[in-house]
C-alpha positions in Angstrom: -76.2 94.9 94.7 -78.7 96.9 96.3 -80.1 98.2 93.1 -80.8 94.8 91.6 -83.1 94.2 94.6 -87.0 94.6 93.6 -89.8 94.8 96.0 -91.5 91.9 97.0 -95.3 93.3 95.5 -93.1 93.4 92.1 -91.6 89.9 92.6 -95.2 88.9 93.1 -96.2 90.6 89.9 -93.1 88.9 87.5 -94.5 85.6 88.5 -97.9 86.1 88.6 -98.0 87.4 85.4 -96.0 84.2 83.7 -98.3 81.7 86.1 -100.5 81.6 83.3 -99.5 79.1 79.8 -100.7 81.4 77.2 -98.9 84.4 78.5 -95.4 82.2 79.4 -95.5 80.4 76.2 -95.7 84.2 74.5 -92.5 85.4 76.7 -91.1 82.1 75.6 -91.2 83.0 72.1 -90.3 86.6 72.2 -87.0 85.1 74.1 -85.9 83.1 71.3 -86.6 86.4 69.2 -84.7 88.4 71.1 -83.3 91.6 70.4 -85.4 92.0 67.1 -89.3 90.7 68.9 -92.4 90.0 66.8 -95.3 91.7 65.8 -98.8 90.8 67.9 -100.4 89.3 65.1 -97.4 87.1 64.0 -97.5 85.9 68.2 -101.2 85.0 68.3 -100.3 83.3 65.2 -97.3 80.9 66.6 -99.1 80.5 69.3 -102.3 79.6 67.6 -104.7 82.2 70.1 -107.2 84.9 69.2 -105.9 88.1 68.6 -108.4 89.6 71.3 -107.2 87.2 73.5 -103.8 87.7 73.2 -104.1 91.1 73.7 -105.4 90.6 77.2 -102.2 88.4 78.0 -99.4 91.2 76.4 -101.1 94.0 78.5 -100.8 91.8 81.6 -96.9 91.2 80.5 -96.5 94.7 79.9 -97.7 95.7 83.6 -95.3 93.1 85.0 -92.5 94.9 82.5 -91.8 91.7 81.2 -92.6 92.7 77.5 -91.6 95.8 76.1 -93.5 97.6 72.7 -92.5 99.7 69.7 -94.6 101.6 67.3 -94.0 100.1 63.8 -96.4 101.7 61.4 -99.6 100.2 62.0 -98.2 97.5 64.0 -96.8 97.3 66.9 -93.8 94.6 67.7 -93.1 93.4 71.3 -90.1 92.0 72.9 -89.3 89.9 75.9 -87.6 92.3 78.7 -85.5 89.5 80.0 -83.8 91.9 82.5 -86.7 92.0 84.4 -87.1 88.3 85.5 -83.4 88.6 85.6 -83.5 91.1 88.6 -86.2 89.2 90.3 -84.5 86.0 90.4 -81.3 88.0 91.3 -83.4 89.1 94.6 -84.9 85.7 95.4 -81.5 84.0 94.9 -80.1 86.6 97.1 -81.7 85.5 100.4 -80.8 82.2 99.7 -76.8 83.6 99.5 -76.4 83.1 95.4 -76.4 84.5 92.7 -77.2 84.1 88.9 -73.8 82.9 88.1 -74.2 80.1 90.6 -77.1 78.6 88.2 -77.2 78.1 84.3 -79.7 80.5 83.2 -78.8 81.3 79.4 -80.4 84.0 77.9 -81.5 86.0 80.6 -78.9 89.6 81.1 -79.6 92.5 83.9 -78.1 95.0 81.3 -80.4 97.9 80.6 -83.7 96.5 78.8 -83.0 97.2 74.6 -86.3 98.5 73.2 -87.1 95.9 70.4 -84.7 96.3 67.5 -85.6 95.9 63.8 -83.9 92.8 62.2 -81.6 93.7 59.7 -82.2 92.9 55.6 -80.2 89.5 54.2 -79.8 91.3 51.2 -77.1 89.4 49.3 -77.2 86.5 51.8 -77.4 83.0 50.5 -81.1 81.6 50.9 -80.8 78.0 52.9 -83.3 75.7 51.2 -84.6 73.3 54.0 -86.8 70.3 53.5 -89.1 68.9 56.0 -89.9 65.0 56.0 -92.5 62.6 57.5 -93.9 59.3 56.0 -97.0 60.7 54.4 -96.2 64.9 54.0 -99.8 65.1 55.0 -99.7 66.8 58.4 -96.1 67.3 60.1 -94.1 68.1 57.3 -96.9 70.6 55.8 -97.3 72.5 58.9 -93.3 73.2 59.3 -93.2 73.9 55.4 -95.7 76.6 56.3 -94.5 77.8 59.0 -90.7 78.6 57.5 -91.6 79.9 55.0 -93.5 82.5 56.5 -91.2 83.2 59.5 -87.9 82.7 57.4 -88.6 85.8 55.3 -85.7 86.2 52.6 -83.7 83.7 54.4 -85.0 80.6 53.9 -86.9 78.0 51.4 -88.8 75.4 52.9 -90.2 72.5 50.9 -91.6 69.4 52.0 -92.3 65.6 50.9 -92.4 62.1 52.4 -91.5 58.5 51.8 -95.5 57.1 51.3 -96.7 60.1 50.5 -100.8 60.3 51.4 -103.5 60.7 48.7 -103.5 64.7 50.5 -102.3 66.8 53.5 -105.0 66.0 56.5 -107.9 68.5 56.2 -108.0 69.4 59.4 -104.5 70.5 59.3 -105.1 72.9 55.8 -108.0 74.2 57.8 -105.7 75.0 60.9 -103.3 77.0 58.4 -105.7 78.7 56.5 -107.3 80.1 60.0 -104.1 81.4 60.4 -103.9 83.5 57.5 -101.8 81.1 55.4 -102.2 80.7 51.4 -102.8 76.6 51.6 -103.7 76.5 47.6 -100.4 75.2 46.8 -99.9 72.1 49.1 -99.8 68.8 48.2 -98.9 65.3 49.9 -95.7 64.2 47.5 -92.4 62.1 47.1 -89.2 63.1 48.8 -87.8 61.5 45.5 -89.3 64.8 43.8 -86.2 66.9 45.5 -83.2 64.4 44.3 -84.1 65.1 41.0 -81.1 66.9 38.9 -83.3 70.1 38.5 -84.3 70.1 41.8 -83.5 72.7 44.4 -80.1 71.8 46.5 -80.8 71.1 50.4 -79.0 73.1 53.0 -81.1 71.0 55.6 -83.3 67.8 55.5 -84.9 67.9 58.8 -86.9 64.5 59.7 -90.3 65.2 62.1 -91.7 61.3 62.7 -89.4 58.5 63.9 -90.9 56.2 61.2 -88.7 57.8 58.6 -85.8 59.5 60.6 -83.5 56.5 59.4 -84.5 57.3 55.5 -84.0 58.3 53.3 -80.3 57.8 52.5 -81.1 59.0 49.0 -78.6 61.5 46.9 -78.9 64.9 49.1 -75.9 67.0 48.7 -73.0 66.3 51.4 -72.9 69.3 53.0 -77.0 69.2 53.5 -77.0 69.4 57.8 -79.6 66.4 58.7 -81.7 66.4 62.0 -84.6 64.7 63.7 -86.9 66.7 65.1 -89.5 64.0 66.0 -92.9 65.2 67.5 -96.2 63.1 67.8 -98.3 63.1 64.5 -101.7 64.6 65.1 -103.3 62.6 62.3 -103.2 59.5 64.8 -105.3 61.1 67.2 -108.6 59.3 67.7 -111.6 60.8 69.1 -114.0 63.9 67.8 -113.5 67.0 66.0 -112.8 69.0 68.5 -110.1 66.6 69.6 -108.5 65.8 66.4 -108.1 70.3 66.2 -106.2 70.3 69.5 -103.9 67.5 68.3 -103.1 69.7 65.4 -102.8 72.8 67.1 -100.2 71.4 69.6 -98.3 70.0 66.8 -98.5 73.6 65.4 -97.3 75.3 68.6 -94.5 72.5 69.0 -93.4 72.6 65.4 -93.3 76.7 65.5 -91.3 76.8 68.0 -88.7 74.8 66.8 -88.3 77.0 64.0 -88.3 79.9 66.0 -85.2 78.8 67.5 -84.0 77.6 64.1 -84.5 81.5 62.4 -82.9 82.8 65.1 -79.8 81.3 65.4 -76.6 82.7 64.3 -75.7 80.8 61.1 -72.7 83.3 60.4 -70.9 82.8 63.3 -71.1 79.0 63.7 -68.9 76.7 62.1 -70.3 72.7 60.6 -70.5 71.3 64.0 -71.9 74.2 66.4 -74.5 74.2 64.1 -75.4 70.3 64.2 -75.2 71.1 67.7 -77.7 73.5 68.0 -79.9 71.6 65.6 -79.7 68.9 68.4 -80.8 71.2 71.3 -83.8 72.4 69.1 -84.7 68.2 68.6 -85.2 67.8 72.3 -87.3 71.1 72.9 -91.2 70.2 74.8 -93.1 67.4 72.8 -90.1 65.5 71.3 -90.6 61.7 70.7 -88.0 59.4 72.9 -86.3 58.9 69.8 -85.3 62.9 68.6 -84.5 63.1 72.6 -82.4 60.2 72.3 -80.8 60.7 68.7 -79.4 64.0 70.1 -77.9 63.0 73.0 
């Protein structure tokens, strides 16, 4: 339709404006947070970039209409406009006689933009405990524990212990959390036999991150407790400097956030048992998994 058509200067603008990592891997994110969008600082936190910085990239979204703000209080929370690259694929794929039906493009609607909504309370909503393993619970497992629990709101518990549990969680990692405004007091490298325990909390999830342990453990968790591999490559095996050794954790940060972006944001009351598994198997292959999540979900 006519009206779907944008001009070319604007077409140029949509993909400029994602032809940069920082700024696509932010309308990446506010996609899987879709209607409801996140605040800036919680953004430059996923992502793990300065606020200043970050800034710089949102404006740029904004100009492109690709991101769309609302005043909360002192905050202000942003949403992905997904209508926007919808039209300007719609005109590309035009020319080339098709259309958006003709390719799998989930997500992405040409109804009018919705300004970002706010998400609605859980109140009297069953909190889902989860519990993140690896061998040591000394990077992988204490980033994802971290992370949960500070996206998951009233919604979720996240705990997290592993089968040779380390002397402590990796330094470097605490330090990566703490720069990112989490409490890290409270962590410690511990036993998954901790949680099977009679007075332990009951699992609604026991979600495996390293392939070494993905097989274990077979210990008592309940029988409805969903399990899932979400393998991603431990940044504690990174050899090299400082500097190094940071970025390894800070991918592992950015790859282990957004997996549980996608997790929060799916729509546990309208799936049943095993649309659920099956979405926990589409998260296990997103960017960074190890050949084995990738080939356990398949």
């Amino acid at each position: 339709m006519a009206e779907d058509r944008l001009a070319a200067e604007e077409i140029v603008g949509i993909f400029e404006a994602l032809a940069q990592t920082t700024r696509l891997e932010a309308y990446r994110l506010l996609l899987r947070y879709l209607p409801y969008g996140l605040p800036a600082g919680d953004i430059a936190r996923l992502l793990a970039v300065p606020h200043n910085t970050l800034s710089t990239h949102i404006a740029h979204l904004e100009r492109a209409g690709l991101v769309l703000g609302r005043r909360e209080g002192r905050s202000v929370i942003y949403a992905a406009n997904s209508s926007k690259l919808g039209h300007a694929l719609t005109t590309v794929l035009a020319d080339l006689g098709a259309s958006l039906d003709d390719v799998a493009l989930p997500g992405l609607t040409l109804a009018a933009p919705a300004f970002p909504q706010k998400r609605p309370k859980s109140a009297g909503k069953r909190v889902r405990n989860v519990l993140f393993l690896c061998s040591g619970n000394a990077a992988r497992s204490i980033l994802a524990e971290a992370i949960l629990n500070r996206e998951g709101g009233d919604r979720f518990r996240a705990f997290s212990a592993g089968g040779r549990p380390a002397e402590r969680p990796e330094p470097i990692g605490v330090e990566l959390l703490s720069s990112l405004g989490y409490d890290t007091r409270a962590f410690r490298s511990k036993s998954w036999k901790e949680f099977t325990k009679p007075d332990a909390p009951r699992m609604d999830f026991v979600i495996t991150l390293c392939d070494d342990i993905c097989e274990q453990p077979s210990g008592p968790w309940p029988r409805n407790a969903l399990r899932a591999h979400w393998g991603v490559a431990d940044p504690a095996l990174v050899k090299g400097d400082d500097v190094q050794k940071r970025a390894a954790f800070m991918e592992a940060y950015r790859r282990i956030g957004a997996r549980l972006t996608a997790f929060v944001n799916l729509p546990f009351e309208s799936l049943d048992r095993a649309g659920l598994k099956s979405r926990l198997a589409d998260i296990a292959t997103m960017e960074g998994a190890t050949e084995m999540a990738v080939n356990g979900a398949a």
